[in-house]
C-alpha positions in Angstrom: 14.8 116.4 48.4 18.2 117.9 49.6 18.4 121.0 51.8 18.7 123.4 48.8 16.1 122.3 47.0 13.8 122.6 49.9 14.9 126.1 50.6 16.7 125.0 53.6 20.1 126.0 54.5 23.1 123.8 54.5 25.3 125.2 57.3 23.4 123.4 59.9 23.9 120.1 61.8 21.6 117.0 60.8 19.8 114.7 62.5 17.1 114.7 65.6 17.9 114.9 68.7 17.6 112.3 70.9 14.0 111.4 72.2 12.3 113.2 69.7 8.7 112.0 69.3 7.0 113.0 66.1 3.2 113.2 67.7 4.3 115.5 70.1 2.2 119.1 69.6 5.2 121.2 71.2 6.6 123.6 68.9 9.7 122.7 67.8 12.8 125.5 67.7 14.6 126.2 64.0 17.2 124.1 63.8 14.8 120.7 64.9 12.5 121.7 62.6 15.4 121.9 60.0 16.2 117.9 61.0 12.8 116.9 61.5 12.2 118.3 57.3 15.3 116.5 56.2 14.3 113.3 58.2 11.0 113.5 56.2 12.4 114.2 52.9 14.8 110.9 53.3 11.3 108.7 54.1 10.2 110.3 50.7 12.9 109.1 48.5 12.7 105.2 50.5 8.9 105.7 49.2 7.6 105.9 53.1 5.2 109.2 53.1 3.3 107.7 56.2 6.2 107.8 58.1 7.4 111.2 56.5 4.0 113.0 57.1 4.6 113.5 61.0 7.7 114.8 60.6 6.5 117.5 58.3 3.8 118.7 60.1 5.8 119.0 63.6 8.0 121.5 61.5 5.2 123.9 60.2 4.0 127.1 62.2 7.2 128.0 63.4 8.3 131.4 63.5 10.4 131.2 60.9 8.4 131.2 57.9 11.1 130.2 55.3 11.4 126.7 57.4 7.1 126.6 58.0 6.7 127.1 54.7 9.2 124.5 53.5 7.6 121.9 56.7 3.8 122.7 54.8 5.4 121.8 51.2 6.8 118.7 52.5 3.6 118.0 54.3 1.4 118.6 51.3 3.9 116.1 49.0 3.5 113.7 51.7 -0.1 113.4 51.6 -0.4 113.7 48.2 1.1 110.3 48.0 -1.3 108.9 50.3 -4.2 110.1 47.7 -5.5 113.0 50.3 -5.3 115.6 47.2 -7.3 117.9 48.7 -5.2 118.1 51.5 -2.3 118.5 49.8 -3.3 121.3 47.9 -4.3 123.1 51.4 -0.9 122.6 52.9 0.8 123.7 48.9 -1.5 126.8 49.6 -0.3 127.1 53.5 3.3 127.0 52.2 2.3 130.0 49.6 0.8 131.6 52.0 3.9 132.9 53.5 5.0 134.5 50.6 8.4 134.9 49.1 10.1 132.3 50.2 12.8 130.2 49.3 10.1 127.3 48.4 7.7 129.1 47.0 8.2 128.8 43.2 8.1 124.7 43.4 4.5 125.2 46.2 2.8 127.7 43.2 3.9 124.5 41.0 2.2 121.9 43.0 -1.2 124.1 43.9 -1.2 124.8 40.1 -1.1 121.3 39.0 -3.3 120.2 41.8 -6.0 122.9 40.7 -5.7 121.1 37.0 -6.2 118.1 38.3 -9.3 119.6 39.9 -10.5 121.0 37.0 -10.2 124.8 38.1 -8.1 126.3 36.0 -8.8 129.9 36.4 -7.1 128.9 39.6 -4.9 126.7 37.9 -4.3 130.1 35.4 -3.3 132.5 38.6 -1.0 129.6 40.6 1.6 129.9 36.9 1.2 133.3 36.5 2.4 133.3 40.1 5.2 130.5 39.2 6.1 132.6 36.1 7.0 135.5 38.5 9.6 133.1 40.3 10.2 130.5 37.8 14.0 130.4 37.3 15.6 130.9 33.5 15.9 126.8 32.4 11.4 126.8 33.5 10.3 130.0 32.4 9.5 128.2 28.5 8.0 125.2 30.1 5.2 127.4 32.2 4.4 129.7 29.3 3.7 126.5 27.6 1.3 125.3 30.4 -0.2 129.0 30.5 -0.8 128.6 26.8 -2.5 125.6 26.9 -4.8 126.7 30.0 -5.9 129.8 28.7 -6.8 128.0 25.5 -8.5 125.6 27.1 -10.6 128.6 28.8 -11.4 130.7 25.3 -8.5 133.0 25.8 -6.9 133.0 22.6 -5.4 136.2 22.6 -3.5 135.3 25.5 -2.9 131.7 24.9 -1.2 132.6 21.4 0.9 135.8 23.6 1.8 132.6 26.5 2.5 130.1 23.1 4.9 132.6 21.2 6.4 133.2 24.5 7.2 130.0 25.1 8.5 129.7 21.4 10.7 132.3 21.8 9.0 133.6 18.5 8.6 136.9 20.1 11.6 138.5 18.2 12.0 137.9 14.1 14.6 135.2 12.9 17.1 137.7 12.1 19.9 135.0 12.1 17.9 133.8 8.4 17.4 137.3 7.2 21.4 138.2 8.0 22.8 135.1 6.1 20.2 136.2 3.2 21.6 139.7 3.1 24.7 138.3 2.8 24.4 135.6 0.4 22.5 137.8 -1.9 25.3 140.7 -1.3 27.9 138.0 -2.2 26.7 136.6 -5.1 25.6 140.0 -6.9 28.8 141.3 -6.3 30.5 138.1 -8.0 27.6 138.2 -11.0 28.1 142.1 -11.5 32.0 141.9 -11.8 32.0 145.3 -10.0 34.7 143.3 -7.5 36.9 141.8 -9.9 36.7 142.8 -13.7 39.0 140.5 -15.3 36.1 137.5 -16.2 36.0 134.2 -14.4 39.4 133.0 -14.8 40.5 130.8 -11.7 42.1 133.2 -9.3 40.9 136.4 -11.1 36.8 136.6 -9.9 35.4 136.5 -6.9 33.4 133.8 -8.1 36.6 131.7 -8.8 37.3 132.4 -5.2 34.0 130.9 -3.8 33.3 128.1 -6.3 33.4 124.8 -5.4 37.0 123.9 -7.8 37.4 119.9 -7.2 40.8 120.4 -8.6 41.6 123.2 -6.3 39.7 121.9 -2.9 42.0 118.6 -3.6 45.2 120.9 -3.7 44.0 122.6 0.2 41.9 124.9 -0.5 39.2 123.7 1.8 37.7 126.9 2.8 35.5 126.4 -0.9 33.6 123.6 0.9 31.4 126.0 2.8 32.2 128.8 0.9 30.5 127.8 -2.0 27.4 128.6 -0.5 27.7 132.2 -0.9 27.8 132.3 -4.8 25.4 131.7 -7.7 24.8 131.1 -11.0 26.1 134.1 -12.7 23.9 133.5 -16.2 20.8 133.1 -13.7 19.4 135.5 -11.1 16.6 133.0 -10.9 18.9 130.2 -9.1 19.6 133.3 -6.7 15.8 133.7 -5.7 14.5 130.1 -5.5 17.4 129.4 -3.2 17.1 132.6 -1.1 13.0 131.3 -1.0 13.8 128.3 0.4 16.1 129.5 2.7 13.8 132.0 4.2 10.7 129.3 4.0 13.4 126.8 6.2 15.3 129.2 8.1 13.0 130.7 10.2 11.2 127.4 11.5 15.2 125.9 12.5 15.8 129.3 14.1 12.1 129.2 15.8 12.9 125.3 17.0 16.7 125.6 17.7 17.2 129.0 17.8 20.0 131.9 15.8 23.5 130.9 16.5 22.1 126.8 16.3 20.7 127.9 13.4 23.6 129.3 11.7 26.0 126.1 13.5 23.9 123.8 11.5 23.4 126.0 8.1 27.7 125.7 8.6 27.3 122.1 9.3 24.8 121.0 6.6 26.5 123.3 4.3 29.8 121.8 4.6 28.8 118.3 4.8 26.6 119.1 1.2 30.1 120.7 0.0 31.9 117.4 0.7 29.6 115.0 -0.7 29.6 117.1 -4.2 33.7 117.4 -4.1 34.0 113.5 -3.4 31.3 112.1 -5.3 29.0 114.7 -7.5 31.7 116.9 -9.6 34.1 116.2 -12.9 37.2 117.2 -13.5 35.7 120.1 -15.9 33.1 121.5 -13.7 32.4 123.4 -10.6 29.6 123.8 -8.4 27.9 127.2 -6.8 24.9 127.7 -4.7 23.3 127.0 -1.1 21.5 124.3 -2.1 23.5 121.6 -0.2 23.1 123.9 3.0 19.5 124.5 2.5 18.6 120.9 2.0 20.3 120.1 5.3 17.6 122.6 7.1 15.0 120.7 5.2 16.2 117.4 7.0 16.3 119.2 10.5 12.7 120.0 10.1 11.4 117.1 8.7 13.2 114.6 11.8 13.1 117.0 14.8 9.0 117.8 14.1 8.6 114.0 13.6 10.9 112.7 16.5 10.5 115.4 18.9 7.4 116.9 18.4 7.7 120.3 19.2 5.0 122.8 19.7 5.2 125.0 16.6 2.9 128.0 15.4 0.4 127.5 12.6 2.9 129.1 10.1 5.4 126.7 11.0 3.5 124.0 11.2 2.3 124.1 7.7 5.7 125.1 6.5 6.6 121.7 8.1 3.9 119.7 6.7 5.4 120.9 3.2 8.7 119.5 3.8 8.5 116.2 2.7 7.1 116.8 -0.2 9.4 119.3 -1.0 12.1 117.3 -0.6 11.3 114.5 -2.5 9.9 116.5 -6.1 13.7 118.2 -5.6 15.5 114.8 -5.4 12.9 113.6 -8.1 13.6 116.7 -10.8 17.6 116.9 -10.0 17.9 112.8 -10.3 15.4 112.8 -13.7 18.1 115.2 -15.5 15.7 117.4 -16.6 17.9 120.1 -14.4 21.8 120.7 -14.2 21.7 119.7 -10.7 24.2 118.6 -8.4 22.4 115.7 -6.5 25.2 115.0 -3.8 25.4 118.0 -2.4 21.3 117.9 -1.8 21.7 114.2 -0.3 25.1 115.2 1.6 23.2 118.2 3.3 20.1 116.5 3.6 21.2 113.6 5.3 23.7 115.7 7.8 20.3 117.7 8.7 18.5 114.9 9.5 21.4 113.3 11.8 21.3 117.0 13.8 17.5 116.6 13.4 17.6 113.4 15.5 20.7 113.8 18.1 19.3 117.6 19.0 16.0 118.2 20.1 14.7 121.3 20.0 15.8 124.3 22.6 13.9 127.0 22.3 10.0 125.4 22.0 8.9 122.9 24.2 7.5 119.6 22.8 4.5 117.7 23.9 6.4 115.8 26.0 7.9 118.3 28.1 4.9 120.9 27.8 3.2 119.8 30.1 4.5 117.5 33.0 8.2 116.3 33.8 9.1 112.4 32.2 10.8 110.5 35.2 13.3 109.1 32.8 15.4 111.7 31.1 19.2 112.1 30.9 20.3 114.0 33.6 22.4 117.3 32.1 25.8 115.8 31.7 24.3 112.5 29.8 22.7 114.8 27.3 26.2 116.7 26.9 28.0 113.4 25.9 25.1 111.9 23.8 25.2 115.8 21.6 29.3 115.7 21.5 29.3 111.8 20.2 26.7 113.0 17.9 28.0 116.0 16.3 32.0 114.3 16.4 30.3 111.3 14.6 28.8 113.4 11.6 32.3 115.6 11.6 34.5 112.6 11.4 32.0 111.3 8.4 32.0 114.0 6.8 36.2 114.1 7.3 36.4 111.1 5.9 34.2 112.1 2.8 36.8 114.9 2.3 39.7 112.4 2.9 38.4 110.0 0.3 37.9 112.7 -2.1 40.9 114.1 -1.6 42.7 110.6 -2.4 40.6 110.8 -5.6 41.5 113.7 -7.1 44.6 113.7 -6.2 45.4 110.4 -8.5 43.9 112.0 -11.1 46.0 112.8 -14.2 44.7 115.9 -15.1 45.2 117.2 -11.1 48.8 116.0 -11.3 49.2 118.3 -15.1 47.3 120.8 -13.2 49.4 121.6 -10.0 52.9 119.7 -10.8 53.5 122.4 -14.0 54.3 119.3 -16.3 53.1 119.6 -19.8 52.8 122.2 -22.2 51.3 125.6 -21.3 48.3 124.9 -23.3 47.4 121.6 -21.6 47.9 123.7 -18.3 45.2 126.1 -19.5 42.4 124.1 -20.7 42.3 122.4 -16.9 42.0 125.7 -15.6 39.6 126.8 -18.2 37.7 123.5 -18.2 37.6 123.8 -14.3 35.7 126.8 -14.2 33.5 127.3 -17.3 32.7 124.3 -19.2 29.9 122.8 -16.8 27.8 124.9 -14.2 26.8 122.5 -11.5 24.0 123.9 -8.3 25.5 122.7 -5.4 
């Protein structure tokens, strides 16, 4: 343990002075007791608590309480690696004892897991709700969790499911799902009504000419349409509109519970753009378009269906039995777009879906704890800055897939005939029409 994490300060010299004898009762002054803790915590990390238990205790019950109270907490980890629990949780409860002090949060930690162990957990209750008090920001999920789990184990349920949705975050509604609900709905109504442009759906004239998903025009530059497609409809239809909006509300708020709003709405993006891409390249003909947020939605559905398998995070019943539908969910859609018996655009469900479940498995969830990190620490995780690179290799492999989807798409159409009559102006005026006509009205695809 360095100085900081013991609460000690860093502007003082190391080392014990000369002839210091760790058996000796004297009491030692502030700035030997401050070695004589440091000397201990280096015997911890060579795995030598015998030899770092004297040091601890000849630094407890001096005046200065911040240092006593960090000597006790040593002195209690020292002897709880010699298997004396009992007497580690009495110096853990010495070292609390003296109040706020710079130590006390990771103390409250070890007298509440020691009282576990012990089976008391009323005690074990009191020693988190005192660690909640102090736990810093990045531990204030993780000992919510543990509060949950200990007043459900004692027949608290109201407050287990308080310390559970807490931990959650679930406490506040998803309003990242409802916003890009309100807005897809807004959106495509506008483009159904014609109340935005009047002229019909002419390429260039509707709104929903704007949005669509145009192979023809995405392959010219226009690769805004691969996300924007999302935010149109089926104009002959408002039942593609609600099934869609359904699923994205049954999806939504379970990424947003997991991951939280703004990763939410960076992987609806993501999955959205990646479904977009995989229906230009792949899923659409020269005479038709696609509309809708299916591609986005699916991607959602992959998120949940890896991250609750892989990571097992601790969900709410509502969640959990959305979850448990996923799978099936996912495969009657592949099942009734792939049999034909729907005008479906099965590339953009695959292209989302897959992209969802590679976020799925490179992100764990951030705003639940799983049942791994519930309940106690794993020894072996990345530190901070390995997680950083694992996530950016992870999210610039999907991108540069995803490019090169686009890329190869983009080569496609481009060596197309009826791209090269469309954009170069060659041919009559009538062969120049039917593309655009052809383009935008003769096939209705759900992307």
């Amino acid at each position: 343990m360095d100085r900081a994490a013991s609460g000690l300060p860093n502007d003082l010299p190391g080392g014990l002075p000369p002839g210091f004898d760790p058996g000796s009762q004297a009491q030692l002054d502030r700035p030997t007791a401050i070695a004589a803790i440091v000397a201990g915590d280096e015997h911890m990390e060579r795995s030598e608590p015998e030899l770092a238990l004297p040091l601890y205790a000849r630094a407890t019950w001096i005046p200065d309480r911040d240092v006593s109270a960090a000597g006790f907490y040593g002195l209690g980890n020292a002897l709880y690696r010699l298997d004396r629990d009992s007497e580690a949780r009495d110096a853990w409860e010495r070292s609390t004892s003296m109040g706020d002090t710079p130590i006390a949060y990771r103390a409250w930690r070890q007298v509440a897991a020691a009282r576990v162990r012990e089976g008391n957990l009323p005690g074990a209750i009191e020693a988190y709700r005192q660690c909640e008090r102090r736990a810093p920001r990045e531990d204030r999920t993780e000992i919510a969790s543990r509060l949950g789990w200990l007043n459900k184990e004692t027949g608290n349920a109201g407050a287990a499911n308080r310390y559970f949705a807490r931990s959650r975050g679930t406490t506040l509604p998803p309003f990242m799902t409802y916003l890009i609900i309100a807005v897809t709905v807004v959106t495509s109504l506008a483009a159904m009504s014609g109340a935005v442009t009047p002229q019909g759906y002419l390429i260039g004239s509707s709104l929903e000419a704007q949005l669509s998903l145009l192979p023809l025009n995405v392959a010219h530059g226009e690769y805004y349409r691969l996300l924007s497609v999302v935010l149109v409809h089926d104009p002959t239809s408002i039942l593609h509109l609600l099934f869609n909006m359904y699923a994205l509300w049954f999806a939504g708020q379970v990424v947003e519970r997991m991951y939280g709003s703004w990763q939410m709405l960076a992987a609806y993006v993501v999955c959205g753009i990646a479904g977009g891409a995989a229906s230009f390249a792949f899923g659409l003909s020269w005479n038709s378009y696609g509309v809708g947020a299916s591609g986005a939605i699916f991607g959602l559905f992959g998120m949940i269906l890896v991250a609750t398998r892989l990571h097992h995070p601790i969900l709410d019943a509502q969640s959990r039995w959305i979850a448990g539908q996923i799978g099936i969910l996912i495969v009657l859609n592949l099942f009734l777009g792939f049999s034909g018996i729907f005008n479906v655009d099965n590339f953009a469900h695959v292209g989302g879906l897959l992209a969802g479940c590679w976020l799925g498995f490179v992100f764990p969830p951030g705003k639940v704890q799983t049942l791994a990190s519930g309940w106690q620490r794993s020894r072996n995780v990345a530190s901070p800055a390995q997680t950083l690179v694992l996530h950016v290799a992870g999210v610039v492999a999907l991108l540069a897939v995803i490019g090169g989807v686009v890329a190869y798409g983009t080569a496609s159409w481009q060596s197309n005939p009826i791209y090269q009559q469309y954009w170069s102006g060659t041919g009559s005026a009538a062969v120049h029409q039917i593309a655009v006509v052809a383009s935008t009205a003769v096939r209705l695809v759900d992307a």
